[in-house]
Backbone bond lengths (Angstrom), bond angles and torsions (degrees), N, CA, C in turn:
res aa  C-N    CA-C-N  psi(-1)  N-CA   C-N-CA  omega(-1)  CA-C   N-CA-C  phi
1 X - - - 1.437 - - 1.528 108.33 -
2 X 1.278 112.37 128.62 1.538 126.37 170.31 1.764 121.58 -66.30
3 X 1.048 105.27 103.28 1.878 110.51 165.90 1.508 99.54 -66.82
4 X 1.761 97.65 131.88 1.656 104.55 152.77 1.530 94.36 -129.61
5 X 1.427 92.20 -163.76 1.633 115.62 -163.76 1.340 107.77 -144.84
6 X 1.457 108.83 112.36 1.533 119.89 -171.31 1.773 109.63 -105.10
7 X 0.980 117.49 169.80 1.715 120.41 -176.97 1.886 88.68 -150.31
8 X 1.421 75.62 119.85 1.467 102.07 173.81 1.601 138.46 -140.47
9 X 1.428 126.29 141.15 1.717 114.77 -171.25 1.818 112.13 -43.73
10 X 0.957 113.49 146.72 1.823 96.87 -160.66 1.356 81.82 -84.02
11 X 1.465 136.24 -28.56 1.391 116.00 -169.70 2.095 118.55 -74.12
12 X 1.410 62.81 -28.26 2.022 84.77 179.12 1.751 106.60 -43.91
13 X 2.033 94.78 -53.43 1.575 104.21 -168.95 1.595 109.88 -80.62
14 X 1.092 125.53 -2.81 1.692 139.00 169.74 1.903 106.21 -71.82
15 X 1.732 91.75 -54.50 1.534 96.00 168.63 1.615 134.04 -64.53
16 X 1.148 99.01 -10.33 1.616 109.99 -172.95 1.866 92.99 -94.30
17 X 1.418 114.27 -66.61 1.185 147.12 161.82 2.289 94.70 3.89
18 X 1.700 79.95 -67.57 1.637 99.87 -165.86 1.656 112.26 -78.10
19 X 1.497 90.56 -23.36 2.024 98.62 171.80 1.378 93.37 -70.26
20 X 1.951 135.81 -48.82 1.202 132.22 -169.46 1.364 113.54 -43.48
21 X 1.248 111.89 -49.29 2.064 133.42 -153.48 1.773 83.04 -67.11
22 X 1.666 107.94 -62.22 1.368 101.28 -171.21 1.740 115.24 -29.94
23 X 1.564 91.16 -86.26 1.358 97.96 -175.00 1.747 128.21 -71.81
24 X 1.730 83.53 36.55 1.859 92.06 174.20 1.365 127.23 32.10
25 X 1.517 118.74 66.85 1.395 147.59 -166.07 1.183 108.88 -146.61
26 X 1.717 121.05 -169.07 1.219 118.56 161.33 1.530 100.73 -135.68
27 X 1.252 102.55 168.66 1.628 118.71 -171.74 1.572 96.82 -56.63
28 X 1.218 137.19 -36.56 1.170 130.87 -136.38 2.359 84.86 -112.94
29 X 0.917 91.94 -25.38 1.693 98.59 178.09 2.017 101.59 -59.74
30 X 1.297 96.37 -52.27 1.399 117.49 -169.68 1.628 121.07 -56.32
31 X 1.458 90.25 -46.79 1.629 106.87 160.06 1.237 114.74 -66.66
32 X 1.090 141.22 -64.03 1.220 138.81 177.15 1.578 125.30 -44.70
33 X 1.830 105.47 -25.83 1.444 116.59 170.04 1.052 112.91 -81.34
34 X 1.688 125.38 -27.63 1.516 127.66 -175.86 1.747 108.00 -79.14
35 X 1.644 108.04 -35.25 1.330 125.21 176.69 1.843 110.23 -51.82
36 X 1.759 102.93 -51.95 1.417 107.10 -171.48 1.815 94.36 -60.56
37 X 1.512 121.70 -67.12 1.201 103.69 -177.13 1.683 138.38 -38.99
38 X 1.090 104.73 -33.27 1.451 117.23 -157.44 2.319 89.52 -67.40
39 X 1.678 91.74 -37.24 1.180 90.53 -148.36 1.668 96.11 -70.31
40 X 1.548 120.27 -33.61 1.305 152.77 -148.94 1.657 88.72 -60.36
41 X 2.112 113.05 -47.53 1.564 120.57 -151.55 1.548 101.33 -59.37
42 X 1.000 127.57 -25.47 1.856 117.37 -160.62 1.873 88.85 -75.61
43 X 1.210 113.41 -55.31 1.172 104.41 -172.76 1.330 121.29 -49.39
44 X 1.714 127.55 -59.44 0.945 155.86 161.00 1.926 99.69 -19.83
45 X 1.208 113.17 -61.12 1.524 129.86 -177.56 1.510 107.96 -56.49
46 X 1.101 117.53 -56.94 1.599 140.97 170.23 1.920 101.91 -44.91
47 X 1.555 101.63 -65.33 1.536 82.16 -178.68 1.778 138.05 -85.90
48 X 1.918 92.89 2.81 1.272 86.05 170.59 1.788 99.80 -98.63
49 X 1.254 135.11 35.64 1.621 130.04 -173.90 1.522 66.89 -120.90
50 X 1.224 154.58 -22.72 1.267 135.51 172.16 1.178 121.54 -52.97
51 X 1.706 97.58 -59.34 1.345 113.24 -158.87 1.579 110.29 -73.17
52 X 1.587 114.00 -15.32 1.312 126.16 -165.89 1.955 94.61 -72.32
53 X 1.546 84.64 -48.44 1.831 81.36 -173.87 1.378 134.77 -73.42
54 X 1.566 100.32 -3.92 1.389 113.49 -173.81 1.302 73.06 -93.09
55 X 1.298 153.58 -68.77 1.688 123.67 -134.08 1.755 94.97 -101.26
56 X 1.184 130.45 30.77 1.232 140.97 175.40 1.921 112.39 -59.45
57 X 1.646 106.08 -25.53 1.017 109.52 168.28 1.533 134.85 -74.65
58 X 1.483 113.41 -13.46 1.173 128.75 -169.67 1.935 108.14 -78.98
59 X 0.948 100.44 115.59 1.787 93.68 162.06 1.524 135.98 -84.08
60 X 0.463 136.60 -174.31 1.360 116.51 161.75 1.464 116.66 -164.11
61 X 1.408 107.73 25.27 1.789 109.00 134.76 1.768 101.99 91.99
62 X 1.427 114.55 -15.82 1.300 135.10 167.40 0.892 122.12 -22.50
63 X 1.928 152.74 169.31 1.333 75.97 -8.93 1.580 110.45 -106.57
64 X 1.888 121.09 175.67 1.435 102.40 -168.47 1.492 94.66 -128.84
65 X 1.222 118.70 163.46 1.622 138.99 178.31 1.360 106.54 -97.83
66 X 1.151 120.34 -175.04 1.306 124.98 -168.93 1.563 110.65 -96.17
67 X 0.842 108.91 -15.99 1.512 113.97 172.38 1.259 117.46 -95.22
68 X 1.333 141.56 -32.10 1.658 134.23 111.29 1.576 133.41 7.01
69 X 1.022 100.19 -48.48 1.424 127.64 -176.94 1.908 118.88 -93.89
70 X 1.442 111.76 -22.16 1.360 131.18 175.19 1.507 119.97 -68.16
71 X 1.394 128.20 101.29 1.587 108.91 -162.84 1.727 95.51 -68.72
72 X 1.308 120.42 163.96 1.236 127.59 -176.66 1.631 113.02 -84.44
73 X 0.989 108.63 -2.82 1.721 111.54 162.07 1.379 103.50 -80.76
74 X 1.373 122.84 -51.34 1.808 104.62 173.25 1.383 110.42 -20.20
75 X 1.961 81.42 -67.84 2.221 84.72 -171.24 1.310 137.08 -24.38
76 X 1.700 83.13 -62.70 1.272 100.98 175.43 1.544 133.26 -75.17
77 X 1.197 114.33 20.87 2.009 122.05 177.47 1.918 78.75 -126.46
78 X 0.940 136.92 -35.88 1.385 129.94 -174.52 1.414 110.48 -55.20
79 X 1.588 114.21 -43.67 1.293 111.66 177.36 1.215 121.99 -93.65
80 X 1.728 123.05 -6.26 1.180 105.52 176.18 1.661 98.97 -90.63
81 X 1.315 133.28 6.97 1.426 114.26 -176.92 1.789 88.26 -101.19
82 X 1.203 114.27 -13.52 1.933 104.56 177.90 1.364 98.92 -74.55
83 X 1.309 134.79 -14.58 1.977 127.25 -171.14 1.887 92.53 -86.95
């Protein structure tokens, strides 16, 4: 594993420091979890521009409002609890 060297607000690294204690870790665990994500997103991005183009064929009949979207039994228990 590679050491680097970060420069940070000292109060900033006190605040991270005290988020660590919370969730019973260490500062340096936390980075390394924010590090794995950060690195993880391009890929992550890549396979949902996949998935977008494979279902690129689908329509979906759009577009709809919210009342479109309301099954008509809502309606209908909505108004019998307004009588």
């Amino acid at each position: 594993m590679k050491n680097i060297t970060l420069s940070a607000d000292e109060a900033m690294i006190e605040q991270a420091r005290e988020t660590a204690r919370t969730q019973k870790t260490t500062l340096n665990q936390l980075f390394r979890n924010w590090l794995s994500e950060l690195a993880g997103r391009r890929e992550r991005d890549q396979q949902l521009a996949l998935l977008m183009d494979r279902l690129d064929y689908v329509k979906s009949g759009g577009p709809f409002n919210r009342e479109d979207r309301r099954p008509a039994c809502l309606d209908r228990r909505a108004a019998s609890l307004s009588d």
